[in-house]
C-alpha positions in Angstrom: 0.0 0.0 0.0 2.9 2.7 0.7 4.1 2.1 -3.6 0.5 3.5 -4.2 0.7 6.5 -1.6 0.6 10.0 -3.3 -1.4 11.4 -6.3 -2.1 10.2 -9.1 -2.8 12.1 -12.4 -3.4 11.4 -15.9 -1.3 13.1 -19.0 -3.1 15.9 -19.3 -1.9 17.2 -15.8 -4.8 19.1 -15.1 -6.9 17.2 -12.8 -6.5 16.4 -9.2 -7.6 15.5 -6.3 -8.3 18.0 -3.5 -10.1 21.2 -3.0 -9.3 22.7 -6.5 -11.4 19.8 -8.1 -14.3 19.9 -5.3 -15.3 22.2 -3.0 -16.8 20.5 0.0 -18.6 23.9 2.1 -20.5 25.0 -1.2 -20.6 21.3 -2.7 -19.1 22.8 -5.9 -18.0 20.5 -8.3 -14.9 22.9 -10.3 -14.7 21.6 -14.1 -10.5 21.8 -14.7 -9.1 22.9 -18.3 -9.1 19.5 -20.0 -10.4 16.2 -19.7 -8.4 13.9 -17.2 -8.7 11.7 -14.4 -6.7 11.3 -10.9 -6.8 9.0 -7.7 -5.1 9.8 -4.1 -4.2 6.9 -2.0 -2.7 7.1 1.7 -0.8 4.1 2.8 -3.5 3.7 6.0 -6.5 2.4 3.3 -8.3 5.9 2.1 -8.9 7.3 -1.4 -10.3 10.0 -3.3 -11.2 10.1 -7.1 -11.5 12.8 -9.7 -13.0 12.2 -12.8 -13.6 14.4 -15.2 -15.2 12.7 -18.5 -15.7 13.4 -22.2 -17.8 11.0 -24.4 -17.7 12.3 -28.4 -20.4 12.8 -30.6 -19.6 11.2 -34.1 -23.0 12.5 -35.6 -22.7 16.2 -33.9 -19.5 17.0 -32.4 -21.7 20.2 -30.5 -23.2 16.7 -28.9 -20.4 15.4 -26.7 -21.7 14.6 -23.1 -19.5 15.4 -20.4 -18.9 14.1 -16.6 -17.3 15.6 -13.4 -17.8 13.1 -10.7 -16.5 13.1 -7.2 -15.7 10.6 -4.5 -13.9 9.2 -1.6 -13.9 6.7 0.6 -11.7 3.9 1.6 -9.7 1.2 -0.3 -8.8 -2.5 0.3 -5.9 -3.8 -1.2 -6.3 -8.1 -1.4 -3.9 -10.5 -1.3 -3.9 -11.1 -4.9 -3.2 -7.6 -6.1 -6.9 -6.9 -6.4 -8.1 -3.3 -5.4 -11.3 -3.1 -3.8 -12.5 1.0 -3.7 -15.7 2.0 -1.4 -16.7 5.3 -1.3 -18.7 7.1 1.4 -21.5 7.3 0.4 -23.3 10.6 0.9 -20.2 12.8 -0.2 -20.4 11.6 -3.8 -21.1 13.9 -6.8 -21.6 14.3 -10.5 -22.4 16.5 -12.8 -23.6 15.5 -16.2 -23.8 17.6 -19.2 -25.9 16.6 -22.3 -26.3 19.8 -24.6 -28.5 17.8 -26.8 -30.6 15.7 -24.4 -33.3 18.5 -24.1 -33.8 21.4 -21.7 -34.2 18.8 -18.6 -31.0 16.9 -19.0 -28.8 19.5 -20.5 -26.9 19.8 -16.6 -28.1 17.7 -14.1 -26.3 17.5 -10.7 -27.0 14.9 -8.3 -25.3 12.3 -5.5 -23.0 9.7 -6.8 -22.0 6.8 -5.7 -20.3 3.8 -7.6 -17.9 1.4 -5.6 -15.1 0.1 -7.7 -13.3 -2.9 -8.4 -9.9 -3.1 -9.9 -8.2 -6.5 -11.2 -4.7 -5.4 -10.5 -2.2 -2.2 -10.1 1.5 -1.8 -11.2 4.0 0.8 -10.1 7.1 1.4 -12.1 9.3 3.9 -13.5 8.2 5.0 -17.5 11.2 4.7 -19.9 9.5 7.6 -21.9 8.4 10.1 -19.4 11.5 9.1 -16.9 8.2 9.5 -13.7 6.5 6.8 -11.5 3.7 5.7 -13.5 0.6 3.8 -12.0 -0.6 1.6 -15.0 -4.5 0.4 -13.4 -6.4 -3.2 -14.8 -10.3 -2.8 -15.0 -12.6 -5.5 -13.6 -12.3 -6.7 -16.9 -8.6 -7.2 -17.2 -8.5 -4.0 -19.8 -6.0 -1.4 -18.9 -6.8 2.5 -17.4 -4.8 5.3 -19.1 -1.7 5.6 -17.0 -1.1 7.6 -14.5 1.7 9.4 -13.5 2.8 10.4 -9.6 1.7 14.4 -8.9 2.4 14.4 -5.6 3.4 12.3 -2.4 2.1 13.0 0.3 -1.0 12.7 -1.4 -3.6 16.2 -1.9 -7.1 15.0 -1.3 -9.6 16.9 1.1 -10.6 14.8 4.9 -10.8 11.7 4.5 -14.1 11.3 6.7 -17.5 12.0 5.6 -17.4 15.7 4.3 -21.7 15.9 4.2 -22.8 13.7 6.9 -26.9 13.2 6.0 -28.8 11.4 3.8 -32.6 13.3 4.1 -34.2 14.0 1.0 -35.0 17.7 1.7 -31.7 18.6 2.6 -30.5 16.8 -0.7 -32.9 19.1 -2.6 -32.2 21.9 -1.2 -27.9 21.3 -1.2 -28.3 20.6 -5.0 -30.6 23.5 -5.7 -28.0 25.6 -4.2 -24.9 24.1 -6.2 -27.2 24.6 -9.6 -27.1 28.1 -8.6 -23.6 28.3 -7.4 -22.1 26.5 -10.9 -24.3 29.1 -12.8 -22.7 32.1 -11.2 -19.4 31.0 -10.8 -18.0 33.1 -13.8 -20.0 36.5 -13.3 -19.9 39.1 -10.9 -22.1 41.4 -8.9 -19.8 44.4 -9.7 -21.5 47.2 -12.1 -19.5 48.5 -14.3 -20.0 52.8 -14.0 -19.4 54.6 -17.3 -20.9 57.8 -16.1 -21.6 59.7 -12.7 -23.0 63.1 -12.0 -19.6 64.6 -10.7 -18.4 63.9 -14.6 -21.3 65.2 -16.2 -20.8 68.5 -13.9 -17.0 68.4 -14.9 -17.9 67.8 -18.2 -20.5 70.5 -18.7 -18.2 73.5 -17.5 -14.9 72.3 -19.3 -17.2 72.5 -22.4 -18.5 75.5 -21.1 -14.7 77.1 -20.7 -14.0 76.1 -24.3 -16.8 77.9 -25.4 -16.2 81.0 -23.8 -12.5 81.1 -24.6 -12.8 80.6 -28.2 -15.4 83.2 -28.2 -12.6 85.9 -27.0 -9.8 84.7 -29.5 -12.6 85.3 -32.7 -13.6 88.8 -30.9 -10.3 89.4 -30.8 -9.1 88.4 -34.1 
């Protein structure tokens, strides 16, 4: 369990674990740059995923349907090599994005949870990329892109339950909340002032001045 310790992160380098992939206090899910994945391990049994998904559109490349999905939990490493990931259930989250799927599936947020079940894990060094590369087996034997070591000790967020409740109202209300929160995120309440009455009272008298004094050079010419 220690080889596995750190942070894991695909080749596009720009998603990780931690708080600048989820934001726990306003259950903001933060889309990175590019598409990627990334797993944290510690070498006491806890993990935390960040995925972040893109599934083309061959038909209507405007059509590709995008995940962000969340978890943590804890991890169970078997004596044959097998990992065994549960996550915690309540902190789970995903958003899905469907721009074609109709006005009531075009961003839908909700609770995730999806244990997970890996055949087997290697660590070695990558003759190409000269880093510690974490090469995963799916359930089915097929092989994960590889990951390559970000960081060690690992960057994840607590590793105990981060929204401790499972009541339907309080579900409802949290994800009503984060619809609003992922909507705002890029604008601002500040107004941008192009005009004031100080600079129209400025304004007025320098024109004023101007007036006036090219009025006495023409007299005086």
């Amino acid at each position: 369990m220690e080889e596995l310790e750190g942070t894991w992160s695909s080749k596009s380098n720009t998603v990780f674990t931690g708080p600048g992939f989820y934001d726990p206090v306003d259950e903001l899910l933060i889309e990175p740059d590019l598409p990627g994945i990334s797993y944290s391990f510690t070498a006491d049994g806890h993990y935390e995923e960040a995925l972040y998904r893109v599934s083309s559109n061959a038909k209507n490349h405007s059509c590709a349907v995008a995940s962000v999905s969340y978890q943590h939990g804890s991890y169970e490493l078997l004596a044959n090599g097998t990992l065994v990931l549960t996550p915690i259930a309540v902190d789970g989250r995903q958003l899905l994005s469907n721009p074609c799927g109709g006005v009531s599936d075009a961003s839908t947020y909700s609770r995730y949870v999806q244990p997970t079940f890996f055949q087997k894990y290697q660590v070695f060094i990558s003759d190409y990329h000269g880093r510690y590369t974490l090469q995963i087996y799916q359930f089915d034997g097929s092989k994960m892109q590889p990951l390559y070591l970000a960081y060690k000790p690992p960057l994840m967020l607590p590793t105990h339950a981060l929204n401790p409740t499972n009541a339907a109202s309080e579900t409802k209300s949290t994800l009503n909340r984060v619809k609003r929160s992922l909507e705002n995120q890029y604008r601002t309440t500040a107004v941008r002032s192009l005009v004031s009455d100080s600079f129209d009272y400025y304004w007025w008298l320098a024109v004023g001045s101007l007036g006036v004094a090219s009025c006495a050079v023409f007299m005086r010419s």
